[in-house]
N, C-alpha and C positions, 0 to 999 in steps of 0.2 A: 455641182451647182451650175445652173446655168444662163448667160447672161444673154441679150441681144447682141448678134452679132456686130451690129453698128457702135456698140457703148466701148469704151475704154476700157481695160483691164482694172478691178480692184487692186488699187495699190496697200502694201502691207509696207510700212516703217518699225525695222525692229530696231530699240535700241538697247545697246550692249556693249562692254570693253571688248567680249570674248567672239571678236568675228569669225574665228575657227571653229564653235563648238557650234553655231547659226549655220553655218555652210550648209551641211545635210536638207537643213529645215528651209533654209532660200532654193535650193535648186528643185527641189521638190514642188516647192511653191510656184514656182517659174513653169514648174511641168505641165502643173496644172491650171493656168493662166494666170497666176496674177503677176504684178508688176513689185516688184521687190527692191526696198533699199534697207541698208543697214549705214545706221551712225554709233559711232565707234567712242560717244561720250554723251552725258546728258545734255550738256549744253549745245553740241550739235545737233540734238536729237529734238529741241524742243524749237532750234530754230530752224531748223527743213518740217517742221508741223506746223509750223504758224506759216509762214511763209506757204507754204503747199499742202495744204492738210491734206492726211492720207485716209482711207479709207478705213483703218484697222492700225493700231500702236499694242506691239507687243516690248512691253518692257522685263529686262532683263532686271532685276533685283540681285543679285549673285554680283554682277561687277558693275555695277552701275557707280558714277561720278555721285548721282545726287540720288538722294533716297525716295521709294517709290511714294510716300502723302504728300513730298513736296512739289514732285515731278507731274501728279494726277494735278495737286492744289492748282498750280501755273496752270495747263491746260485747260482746265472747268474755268478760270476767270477769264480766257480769253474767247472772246462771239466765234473767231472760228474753228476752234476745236473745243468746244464746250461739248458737243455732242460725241465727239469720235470717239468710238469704241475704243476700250484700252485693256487690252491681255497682261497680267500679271506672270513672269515664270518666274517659279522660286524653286530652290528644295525645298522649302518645308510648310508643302502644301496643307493650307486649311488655316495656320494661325496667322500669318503674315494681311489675308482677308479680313480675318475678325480685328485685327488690330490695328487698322488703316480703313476697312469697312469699301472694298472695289465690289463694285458694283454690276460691274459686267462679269469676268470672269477671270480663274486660276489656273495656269498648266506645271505640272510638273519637269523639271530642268528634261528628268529622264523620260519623259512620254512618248519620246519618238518622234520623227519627221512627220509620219503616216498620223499618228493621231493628234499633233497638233494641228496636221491640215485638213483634216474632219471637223476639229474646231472650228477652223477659220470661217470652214464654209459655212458652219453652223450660225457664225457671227453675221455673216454677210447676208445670210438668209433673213435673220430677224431685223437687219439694215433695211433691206427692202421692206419687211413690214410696214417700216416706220416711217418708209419714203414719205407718203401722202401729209403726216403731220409736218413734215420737215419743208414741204410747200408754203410759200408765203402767201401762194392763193388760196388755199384752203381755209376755210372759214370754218365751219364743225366738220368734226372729227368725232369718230367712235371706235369703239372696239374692244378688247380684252384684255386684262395684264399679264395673261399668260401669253399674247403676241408681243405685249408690246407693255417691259417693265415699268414699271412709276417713276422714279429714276432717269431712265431713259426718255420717258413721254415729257417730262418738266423740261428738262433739258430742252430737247427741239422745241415746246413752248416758248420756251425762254430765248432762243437764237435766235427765233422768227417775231422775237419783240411784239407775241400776242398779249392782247388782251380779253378776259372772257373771265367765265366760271367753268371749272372742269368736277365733274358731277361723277363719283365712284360709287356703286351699288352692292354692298357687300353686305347680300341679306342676311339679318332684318337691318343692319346697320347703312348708311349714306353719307359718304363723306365730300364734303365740299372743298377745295380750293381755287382760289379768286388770285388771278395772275392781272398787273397792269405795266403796259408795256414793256412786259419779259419778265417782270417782278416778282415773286411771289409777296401776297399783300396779305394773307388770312389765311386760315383752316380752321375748319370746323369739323368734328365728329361726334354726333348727340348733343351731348350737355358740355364736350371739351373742346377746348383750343387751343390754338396757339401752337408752339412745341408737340406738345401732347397728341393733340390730332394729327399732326401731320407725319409722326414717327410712327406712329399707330399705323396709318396708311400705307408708309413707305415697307413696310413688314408686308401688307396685300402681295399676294403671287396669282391672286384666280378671283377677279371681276372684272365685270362690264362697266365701263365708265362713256363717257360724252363731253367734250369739252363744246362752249358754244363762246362765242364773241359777244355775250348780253351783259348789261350792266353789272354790277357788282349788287347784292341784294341790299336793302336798307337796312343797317343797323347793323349789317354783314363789318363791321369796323377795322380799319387795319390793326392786325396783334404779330407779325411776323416781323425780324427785321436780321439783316445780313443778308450776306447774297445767297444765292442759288445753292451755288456749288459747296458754303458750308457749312448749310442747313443739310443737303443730301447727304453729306461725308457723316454729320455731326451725330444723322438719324441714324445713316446703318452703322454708324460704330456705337451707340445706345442700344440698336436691337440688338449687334450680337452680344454683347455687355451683358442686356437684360437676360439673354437666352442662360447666356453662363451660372448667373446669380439665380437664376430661377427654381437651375437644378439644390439650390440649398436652400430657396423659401417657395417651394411651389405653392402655385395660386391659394386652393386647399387648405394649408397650413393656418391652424388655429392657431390665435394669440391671445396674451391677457397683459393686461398692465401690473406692474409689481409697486408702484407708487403713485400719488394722490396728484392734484396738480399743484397744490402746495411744495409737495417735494421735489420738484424735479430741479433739476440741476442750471443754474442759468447762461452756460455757457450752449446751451444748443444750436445749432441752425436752425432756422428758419422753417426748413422741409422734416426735420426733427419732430421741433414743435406742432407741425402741421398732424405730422404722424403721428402723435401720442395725442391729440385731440380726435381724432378720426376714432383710435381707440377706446373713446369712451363710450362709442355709440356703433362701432363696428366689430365683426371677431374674426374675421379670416385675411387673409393676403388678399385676398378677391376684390374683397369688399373695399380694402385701404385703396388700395392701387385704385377701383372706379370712382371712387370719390377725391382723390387726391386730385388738387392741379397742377403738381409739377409733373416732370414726367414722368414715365413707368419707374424708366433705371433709380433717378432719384430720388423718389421715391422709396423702391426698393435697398435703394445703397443707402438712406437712412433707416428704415427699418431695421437694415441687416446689424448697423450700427447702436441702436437701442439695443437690440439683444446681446449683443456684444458686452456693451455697457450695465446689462442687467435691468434696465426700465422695460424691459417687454421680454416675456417668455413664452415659448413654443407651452402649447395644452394639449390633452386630448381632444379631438374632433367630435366629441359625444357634447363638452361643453358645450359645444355651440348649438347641438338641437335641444338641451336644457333650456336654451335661450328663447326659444319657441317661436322663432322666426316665421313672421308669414300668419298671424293671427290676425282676423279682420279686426277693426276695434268696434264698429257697427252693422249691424244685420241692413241687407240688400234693401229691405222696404225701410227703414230707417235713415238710408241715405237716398233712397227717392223723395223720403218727406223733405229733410233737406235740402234737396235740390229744387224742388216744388216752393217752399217755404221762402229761398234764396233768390229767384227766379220771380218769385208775385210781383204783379206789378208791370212787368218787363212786356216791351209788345211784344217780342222775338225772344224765345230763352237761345242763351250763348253757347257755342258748343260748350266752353268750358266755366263753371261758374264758383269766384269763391268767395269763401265765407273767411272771418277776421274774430279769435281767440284771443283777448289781451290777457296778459296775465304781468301782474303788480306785486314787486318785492321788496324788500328793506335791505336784501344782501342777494347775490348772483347762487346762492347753495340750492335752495331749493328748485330756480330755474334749470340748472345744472341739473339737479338729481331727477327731475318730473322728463324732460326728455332725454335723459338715457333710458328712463325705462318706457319710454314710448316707441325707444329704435326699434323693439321688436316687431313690431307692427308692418303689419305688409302695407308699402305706400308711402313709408317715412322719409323722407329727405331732409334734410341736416342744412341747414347754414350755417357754414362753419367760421364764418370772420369772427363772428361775437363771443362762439368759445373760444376762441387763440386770445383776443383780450378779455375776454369778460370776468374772469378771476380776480380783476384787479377793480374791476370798478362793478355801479349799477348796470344793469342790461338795462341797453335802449334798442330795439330794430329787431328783426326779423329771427326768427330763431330755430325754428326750421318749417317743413310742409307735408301735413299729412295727406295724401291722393286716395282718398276715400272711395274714389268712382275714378272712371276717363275722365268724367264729367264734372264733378265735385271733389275740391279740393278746398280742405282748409287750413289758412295760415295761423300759427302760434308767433305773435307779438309779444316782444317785452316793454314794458315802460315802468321808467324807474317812479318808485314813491315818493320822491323827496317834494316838496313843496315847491321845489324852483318849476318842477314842470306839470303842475296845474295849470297855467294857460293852455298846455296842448292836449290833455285828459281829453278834454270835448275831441278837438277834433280827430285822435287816431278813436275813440270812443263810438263816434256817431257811424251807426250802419255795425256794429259787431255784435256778434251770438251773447256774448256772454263777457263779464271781467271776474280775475279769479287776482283773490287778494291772498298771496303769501307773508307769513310771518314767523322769524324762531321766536323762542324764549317762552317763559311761563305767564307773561302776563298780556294783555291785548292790545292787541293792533293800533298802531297811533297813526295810521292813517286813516282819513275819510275820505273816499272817491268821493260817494255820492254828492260833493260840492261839486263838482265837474262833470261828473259821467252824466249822461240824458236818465232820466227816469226810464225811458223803453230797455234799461238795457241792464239786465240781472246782474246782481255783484253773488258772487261766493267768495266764502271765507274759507280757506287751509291752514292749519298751522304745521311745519314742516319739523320732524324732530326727525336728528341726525344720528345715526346709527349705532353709536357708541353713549346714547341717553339711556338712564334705566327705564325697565321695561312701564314701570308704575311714575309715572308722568302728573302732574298736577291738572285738574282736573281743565278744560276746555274753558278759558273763561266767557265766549261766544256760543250759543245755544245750538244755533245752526250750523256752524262752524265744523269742519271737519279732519281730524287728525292724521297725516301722511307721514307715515314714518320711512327713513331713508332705504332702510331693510326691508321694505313692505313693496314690491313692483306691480301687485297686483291692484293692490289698492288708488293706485296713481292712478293706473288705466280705467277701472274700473270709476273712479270721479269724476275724471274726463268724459265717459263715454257717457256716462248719466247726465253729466250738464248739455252734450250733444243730442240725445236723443230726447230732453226737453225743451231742447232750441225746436225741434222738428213741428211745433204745435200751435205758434206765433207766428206773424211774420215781421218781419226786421223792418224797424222805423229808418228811413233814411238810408238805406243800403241803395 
């Protein structure tokens, strides 16, 4: 490796109890220019770092005073060795990493003089990389995460008390985080935040990212909180966590629920809970995990724990292409009419334009059972707040969104029947496709929209029979009226798409 001759020697700080077994590896070091000190205890070790930070901290773990996530923990909180690279040597290379989560690098006790000091230089090479970020002149920055780690790159953001958005390209994927005065304040990845995206990121080994000094975007809201240092620690001890768990639920891995939501047990978590709702509308590990908001591991660590418990079991992978995932619900000129139809009016149609589905129940069953059987559907997105409660009560809000087109999307509204919320009929009413009136039991419907709903705007009747009714059912007491049995998936979709593609042929009063 080679320096200007004018620059000072890289100094390496090893600390370690065992100054006889370092000798080899100091003089060698010395050979080859750098500037070498050894402290013979943690606590001297962390006070000649702060005090002088060195260039390179190789910690000894084998006889170290204080142990090595407490020893990283002190350094990452303080401004001036937040950045310094730090060498782990252990004997037993590989888990001591995964279970502390260092981030720079591991040597083995036995690796020799010669090849720990290939590392070094290895270290000091990717140092200079990183020079230019580490500037407090520097204003944008770019570059590689194969030059210059995530981990590493926050850090010297973080030293030099920038502010900005640092913009990572991992196509087709882009991840954002928004740093204020050294901060981290957000992350975003797609549709995720928070935790999630930024652990996601912190896994990247190979993109191009750009950080710049500009605003923080609108609406870009702060979701991050804790410092720097143990958000980094807390992500790569979750990746390798998740890596471990993985190998026993890979993504792949079909699942199915073995009980109802009535039955499930009320002692779960939270991210449990989450999980066994996602189940109702999802079937593989893949699928949970992208829709989930906690993170992967938790995610996963409650998954792993339903199966455990017997509320989720492994299926065969065939179930899930019975499921027929990926079915348009409408033909391509049926959602131009729609878009066209949605759009009249408009002096500018919008890139993105949507249309608004209410659908009206006496009880949360039939809303429940009408989109699970629409998950299959290529386009489907889920809102998933209102199943985590909606068992308990009427649905009122948003229930999920089917993406018909780029262009055309429409949302499925719930609003409850009850009479207290007739004031607001009209208003989620005015400007929608269509109102679909659910009902159980044998006899008819005791609700009346048409007090509220606008005359422009179709009501359909369903009456929902639940799967364990017999098959000879009492006759429809509404003419029009159409029967949706729980056991029937085809029939759901197949109502849906007929009230859709008669929306196509109207245009919408008040939209």
């Amino acid at each position: 490796m080679s320096r200007p001759t004018d620059a000072p020697p890289a100094r390496i700080l090893i600390v370690t109890s065992d100054g006889d077994f370092f000798k080899p590896w100091a003089i060698e070091a010395r050979a080859a220019g750098f500037d070498v000190a050894l402290a013979l205890d943690a606590g001297r070790g962390l006070t000649r770092a702060v005090l002088s930070p060195p260039d390179v901290i190789l910690f000894d773990s084998e006889n170290a005073s204080l142990p090595a996530p407490q020893f990283l923990q002190i350094l990452r909180a303080n401004p001036r060795t937040a950045a310094t690279p730090f060498i782990l040597v252990s004997n037993d290379h590989g888990s001591s990493m995964s279970q502390v989560g260092f981030r720079d690098s591991e040597l083995k006790r036995n690796c020799g003089a010669s090849m720990a000091l290939e590392h070094l230089h290895g270290i000091m090479r990717r140092a200079q990389r990183v020079q230019a970020v580490s500037s407090p002149s520097v204003e944008t920055v770019a570059g590689n995460l194969t030059q210059v780690p995530l981990p590493d790159l926050l850090q010297l953001l973080s030293s030099n008390r920038k502010s900005g958005v640092l913009t990572i390209s991992a196509t087709p994927l882009e991840g954002v985080i928004a740093l204020e005065d050294g901060q981290l304040i957000a992350a975003r990845l797609g549709e995720h935040g928070r935790e999630k995206a930024l652990f996601r990121m912190l896994a990247w080994t190979e993109a191009p990212f750009k950080f710049a000094p500009v605003p923080i975007p609108a609406g870009f809201g702060a979701n991050l909180s804790g410092s720097l240092a143990s958000l980094i620690l807390e992500g790569l001890r979750q990746n390798d966590e998740f890596r471990r768990l993985s190998s026993r639920l890979p993504p792949d891995t079909a699942l199915a629920l073995t009980a109802g939501p009535l039955e499930r047990p009320s002692d779960l978590s939270p991210a449990m809970r989450e999980v066994l709702t996602l189940l109702e509308f999802y079937g593989s590990v893949r699928e949970v995990l992208e829709h989930s908001l906690a993170t992967d591991l938790d995610t996963l660590d409650a998954l792993e724990s339903l199966v455990t418990r017997g509320l989720v079991e492994l299926v065969s992978p065939a179930s899930l292409e019975k499921r027929g995932r990926g079915a348009p619900l409408l033909a391509p000129e049926e959602v131009f009419g729609l878009f066209r139809r949605l759009s009249r009016g408009l002096a500018v149609a919008p890139n993105v334009i949507q249309g608004k589905l209410l659908l009206m129940s006496d009880s949360f069953h039939p809303l429940r059972s009408l989109i699970h059987d629409l998950t299959e559907l290529d386009g489907f997105e889920l809102h998933r707040d209102l199943f985590i409660r909606g068992a308990r009560r009427h649905g009122f809000g948003s229930l999920a969104t089917l993406h018909l087109s780029d262009s055309v999307w429409l949302s499925l509204f719930a609003v409850p029947s009850t009479d207290a919320f007739i004031p607001i009929w009209r208003f989620f009413a005015t400007g929608a496709l269509a109102l679909v009136v659910f009902w159980e039991g044998a006899g008819a419907p005791t609700t009346n929209p048409r007090r509220a709903v606008p005359a422009s705007v179709p009501i359909y009747y369903a009456r929902w029979i639940s799967a364990d009714a017999p098959q000879n059912v009492a006759p429809n007491p509404i003419h029009a009226a159409l029967d949706l049995r729980e056991d029937d998936r085809s029939s759901a979709r197949e109502f849906i798409r007929a009230i859709l593609a008669r929306a196509t042929s109207e245009p919408v009063v008040g939209q």
